[in-house]
C-alpha positions as CSV (number, residue, x, y, z in Angstrom):
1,X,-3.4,-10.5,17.2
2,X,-3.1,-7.6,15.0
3,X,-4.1,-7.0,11.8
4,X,-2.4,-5.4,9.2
5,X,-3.9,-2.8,7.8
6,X,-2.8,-0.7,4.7
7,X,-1.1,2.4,5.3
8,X,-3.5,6.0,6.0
9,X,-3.6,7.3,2.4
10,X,-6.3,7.1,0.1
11,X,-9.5,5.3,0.0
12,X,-9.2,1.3,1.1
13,X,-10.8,0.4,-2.4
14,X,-7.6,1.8,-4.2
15,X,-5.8,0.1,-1.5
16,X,-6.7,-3.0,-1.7
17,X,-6.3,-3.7,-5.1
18,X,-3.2,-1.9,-5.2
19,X,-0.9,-4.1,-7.3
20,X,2.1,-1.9,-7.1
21,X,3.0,0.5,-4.3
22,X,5.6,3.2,-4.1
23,X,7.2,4.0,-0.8
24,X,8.9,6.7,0.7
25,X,9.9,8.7,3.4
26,X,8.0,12.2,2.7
27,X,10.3,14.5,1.0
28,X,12.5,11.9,-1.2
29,X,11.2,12.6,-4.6
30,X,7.8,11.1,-5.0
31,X,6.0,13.7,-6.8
32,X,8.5,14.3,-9.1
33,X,8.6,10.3,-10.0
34,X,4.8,9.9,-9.7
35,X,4.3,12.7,-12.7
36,X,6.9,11.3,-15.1
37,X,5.3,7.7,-14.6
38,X,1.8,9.6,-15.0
39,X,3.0,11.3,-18.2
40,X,4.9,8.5,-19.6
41,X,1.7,6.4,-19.3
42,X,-0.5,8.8,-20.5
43,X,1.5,8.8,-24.0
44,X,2.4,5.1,-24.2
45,X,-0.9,4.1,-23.9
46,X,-2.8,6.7,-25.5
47,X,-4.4,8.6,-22.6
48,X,-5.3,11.8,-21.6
49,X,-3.5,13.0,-18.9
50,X,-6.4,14.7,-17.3
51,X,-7.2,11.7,-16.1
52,X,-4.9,11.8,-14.0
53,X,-6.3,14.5,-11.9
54,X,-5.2,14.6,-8.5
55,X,-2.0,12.6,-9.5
56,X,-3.9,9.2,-8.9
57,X,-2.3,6.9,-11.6
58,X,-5.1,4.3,-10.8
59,X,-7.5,6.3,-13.2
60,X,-5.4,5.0,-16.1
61,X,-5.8,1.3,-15.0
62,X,-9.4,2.3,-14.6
63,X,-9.6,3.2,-18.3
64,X,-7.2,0.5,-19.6
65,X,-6.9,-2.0,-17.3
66,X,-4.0,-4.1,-19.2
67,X,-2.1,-1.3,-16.7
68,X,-1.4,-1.9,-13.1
69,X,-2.7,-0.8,-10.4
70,X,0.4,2.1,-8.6
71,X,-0.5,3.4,-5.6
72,X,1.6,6.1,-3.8
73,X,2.2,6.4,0.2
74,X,4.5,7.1,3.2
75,X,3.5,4.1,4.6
76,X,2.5,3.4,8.4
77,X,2.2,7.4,8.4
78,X,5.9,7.6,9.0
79,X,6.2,11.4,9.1
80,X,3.9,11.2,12.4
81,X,5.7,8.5,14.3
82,X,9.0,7.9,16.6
83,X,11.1,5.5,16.4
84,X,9.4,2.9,18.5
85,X,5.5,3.5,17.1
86,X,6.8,2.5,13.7
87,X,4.8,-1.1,12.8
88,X,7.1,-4.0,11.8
89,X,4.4,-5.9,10.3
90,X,4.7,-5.7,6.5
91,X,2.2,-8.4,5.8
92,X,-0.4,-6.7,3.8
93,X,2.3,-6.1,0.9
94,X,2.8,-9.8,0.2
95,X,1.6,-10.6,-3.2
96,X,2.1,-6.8,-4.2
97,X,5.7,-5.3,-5.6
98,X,6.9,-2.4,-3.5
99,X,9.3,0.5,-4.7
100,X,11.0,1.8,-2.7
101,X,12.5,5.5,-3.3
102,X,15.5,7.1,-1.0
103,X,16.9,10.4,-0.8
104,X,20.3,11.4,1.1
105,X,18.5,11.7,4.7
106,X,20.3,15.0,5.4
107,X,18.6,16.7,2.5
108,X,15.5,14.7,3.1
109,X,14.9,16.0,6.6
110,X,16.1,19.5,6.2
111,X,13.4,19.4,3.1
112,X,10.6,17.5,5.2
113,X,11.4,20.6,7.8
114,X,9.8,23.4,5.6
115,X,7.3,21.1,4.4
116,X,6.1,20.8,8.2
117,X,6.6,24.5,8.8
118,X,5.7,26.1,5.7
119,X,2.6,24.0,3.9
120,X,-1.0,23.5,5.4
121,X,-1.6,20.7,7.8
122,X,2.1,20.3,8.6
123,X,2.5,22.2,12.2
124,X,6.0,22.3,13.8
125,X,6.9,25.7,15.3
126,X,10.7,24.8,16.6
127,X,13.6,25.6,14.5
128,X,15.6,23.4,12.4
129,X,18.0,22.0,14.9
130,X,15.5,21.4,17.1
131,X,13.7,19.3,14.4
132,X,16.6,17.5,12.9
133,X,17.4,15.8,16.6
134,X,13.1,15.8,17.3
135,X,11.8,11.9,17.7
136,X,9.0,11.8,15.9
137,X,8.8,12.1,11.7
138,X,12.5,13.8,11.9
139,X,15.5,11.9,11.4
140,X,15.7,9.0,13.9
141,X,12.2,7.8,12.6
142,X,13.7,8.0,9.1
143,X,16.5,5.9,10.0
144,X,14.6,3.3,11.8
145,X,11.6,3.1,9.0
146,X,14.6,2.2,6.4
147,X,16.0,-0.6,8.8
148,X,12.4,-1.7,9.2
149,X,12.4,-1.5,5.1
150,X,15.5,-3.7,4.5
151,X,14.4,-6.3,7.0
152,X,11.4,-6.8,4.9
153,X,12.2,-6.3,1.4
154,X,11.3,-10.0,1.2
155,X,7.9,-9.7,2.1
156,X,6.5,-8.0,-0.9
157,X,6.4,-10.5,-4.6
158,X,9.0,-7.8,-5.9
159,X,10.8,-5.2,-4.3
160,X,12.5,-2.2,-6.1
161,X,15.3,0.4,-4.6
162,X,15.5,3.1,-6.3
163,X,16.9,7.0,-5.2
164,X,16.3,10.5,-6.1
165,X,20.5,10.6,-6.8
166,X,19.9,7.9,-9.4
167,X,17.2,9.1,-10.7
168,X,18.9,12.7,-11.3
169,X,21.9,11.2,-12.2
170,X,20.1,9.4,-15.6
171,X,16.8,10.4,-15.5
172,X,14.9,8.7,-18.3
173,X,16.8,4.8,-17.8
174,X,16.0,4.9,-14.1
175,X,12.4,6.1,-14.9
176,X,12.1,3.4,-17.3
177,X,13.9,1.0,-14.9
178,X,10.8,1.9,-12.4
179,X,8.2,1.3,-15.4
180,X,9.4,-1.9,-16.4
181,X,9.6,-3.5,-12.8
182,X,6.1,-1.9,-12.3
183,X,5.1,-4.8,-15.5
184,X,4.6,-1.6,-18.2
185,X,6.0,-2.2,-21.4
186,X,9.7,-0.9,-22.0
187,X,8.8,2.9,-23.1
188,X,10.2,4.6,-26.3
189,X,13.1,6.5,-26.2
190,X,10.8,9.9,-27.3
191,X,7.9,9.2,-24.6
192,X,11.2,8.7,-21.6
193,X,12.2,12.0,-23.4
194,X,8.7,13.8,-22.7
195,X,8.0,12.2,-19.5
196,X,11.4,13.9,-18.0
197,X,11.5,17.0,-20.1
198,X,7.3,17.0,-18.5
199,X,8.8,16.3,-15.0
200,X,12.0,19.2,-15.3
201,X,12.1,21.2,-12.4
202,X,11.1,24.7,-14.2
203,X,7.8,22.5,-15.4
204,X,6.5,21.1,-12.1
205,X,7.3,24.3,-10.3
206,X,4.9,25.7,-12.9
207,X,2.5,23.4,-13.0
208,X,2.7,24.0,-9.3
209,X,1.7,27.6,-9.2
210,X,-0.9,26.7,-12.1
211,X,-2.5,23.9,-9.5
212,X,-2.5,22.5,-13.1
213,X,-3.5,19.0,-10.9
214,X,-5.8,20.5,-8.3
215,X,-3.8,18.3,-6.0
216,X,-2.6,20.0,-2.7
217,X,0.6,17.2,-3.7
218,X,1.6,19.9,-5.9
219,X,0.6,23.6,-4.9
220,X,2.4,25.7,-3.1
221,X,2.1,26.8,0.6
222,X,2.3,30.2,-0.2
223,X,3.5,31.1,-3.6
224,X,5.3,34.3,-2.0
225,X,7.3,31.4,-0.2
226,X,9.8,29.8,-2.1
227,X,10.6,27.5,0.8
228,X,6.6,26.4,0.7
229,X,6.7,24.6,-2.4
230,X,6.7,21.4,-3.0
231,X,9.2,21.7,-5.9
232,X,11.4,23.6,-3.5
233,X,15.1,23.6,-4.5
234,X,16.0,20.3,-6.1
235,X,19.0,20.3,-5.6
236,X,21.4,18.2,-4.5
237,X,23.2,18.6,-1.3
238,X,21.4,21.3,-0.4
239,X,21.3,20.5,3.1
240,X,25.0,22.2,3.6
241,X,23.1,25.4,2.9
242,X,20.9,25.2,6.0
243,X,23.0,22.4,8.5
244,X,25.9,23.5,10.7
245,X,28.8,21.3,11.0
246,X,28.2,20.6,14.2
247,X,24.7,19.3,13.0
248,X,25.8,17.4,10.1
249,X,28.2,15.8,12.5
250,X,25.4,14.8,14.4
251,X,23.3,13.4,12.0
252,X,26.2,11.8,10.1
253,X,26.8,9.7,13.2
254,X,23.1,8.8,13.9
255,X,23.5,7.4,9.9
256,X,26.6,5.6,11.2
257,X,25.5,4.4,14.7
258,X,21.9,3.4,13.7
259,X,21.3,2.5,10.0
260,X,21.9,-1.0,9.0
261,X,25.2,-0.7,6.9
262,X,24.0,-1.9,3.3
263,X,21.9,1.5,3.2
264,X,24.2,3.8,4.6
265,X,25.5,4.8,0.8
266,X,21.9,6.0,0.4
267,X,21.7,7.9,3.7
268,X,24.9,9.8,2.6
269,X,24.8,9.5,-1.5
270,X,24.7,13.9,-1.7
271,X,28.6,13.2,0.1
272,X,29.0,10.4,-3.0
273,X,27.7,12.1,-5.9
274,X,30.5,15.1,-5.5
């Protein structure tokens, strides 16, 4: 028999008593949600933000720990794996909430391509085509980690979808949306304010060449390289900028073929949100 185990990031202490854990494929908007929660925290509650060094939001639950316990992972090292290596098992999150953050998978994988050929520790040496149709981490493993995903969105005690459309679309309700299902009180409207104004593009690409969080989550590859960064682009749809047709014809019908149909809005929400 198996065990489960938690998924490969950070230390199994913070693991373990994770209470809340936020999931996504790599390159769906993670860091740009995990420092508006961090700096809507850190002003709710009073706290300095440099606690918060290395983005690890379990230093404020340290210092006041009326706040949960938020972890943040790819889970089951997804970005590694094909298709078939991906682990059904989604035991160890029962008794824990899970959310769970999308991002159109077009501009998700063309994204996740620079960040494996342009940032340290991220080797891939083909080009983009190659990449987009590759089985492991690319866009097949997406696919089948979000059917995995909706099969078990019953597993964890509470289980939040969110997306980096929605999120863009109204930052500050959606960002409160996440806090409140997290069990943090209802933020006021001026802290929502400074948490997104904090989290604005232009910001976290500065923080970013700053290394204001001496985290290699947010510092560039090579700041010569706008395609290194972590706060790359931002943009929406972006992926018709680098995709042929022929390519997003291709992935459009892996999407169709492959993803079970409730998420396919998600998969394809750049197409929905004009």
């Amino acid at each position: 028999m198996t065990i489960p185990t938690p998924p490969q990031h950070g230390s199994w202490d913070a693991a373990d008593s994770a209470e809340v854990v936020v999931i996504s494929f790599p390159k769906c908007g993670r860091t740009w949600l995990r420092v508006m929660m961090a700096k809507a925290i850190s002003a709710e509650w009073g706290l300095p933000m440099e606690l918060c060094e290395d983005l690890r939001l379990t230093a404020f639950s340290e210092a006041e720990p009326r706040i949960p316990r938020i972890i943040f992972w790819h889970d089951d090292r997804v970005a590694w794996r094909s298709p078939a290596e991906l682990s059904r098992d989604k035991s160890w999150y029962r008794g824990r909430k899970v959310v769970f953050l999308t991002r159109d998978l077009r501009d998700t994988i063309v994204s996740h391509y620079f960040q494996r050929t342009r940032r340290p520790g991220n080797p891939y040496e083909g080009e983009l085509g190659d990449f987009l149709a590759a089985d492991e981490g690319s866009l097949r493993t997406c696919v089948e980690f979000w059917n995995i995903w909706h099969a078990s969105r019953g597993v964890p005690e509470g289980f939040l979808l969110t997306s980096y459309e929605r999120l863009a679309a109204d930052t500050a309700a959606e960002l409160a949306r996440v806090l409140e299902f997290c069990g943090l009180p209802s933020p006021a409207a001026g802290t929502l304010r400074g948490a997104v104004e904090f989290g604005s593009f232009d910001r976290m690409r500065a923080m970013e060449l700053a290394d204001a969080f001496h985290s290699e989550k947010l510092r560039p590859g090579s700041p010569d390289d706008r395609e290194s960064y972590k706060t790359r682009r931002g943009i929406i749809g972006g992926y018709r900028d680098y995709l042929t047709r022929q390519q997003i014809a291709w992935a459009d019908a892996q999407i169709a073929g492959r993803l079970v149909p409730d998420w396919q809005p998600l998969a394809l929400a750049a197409d929905l949100a004009g």
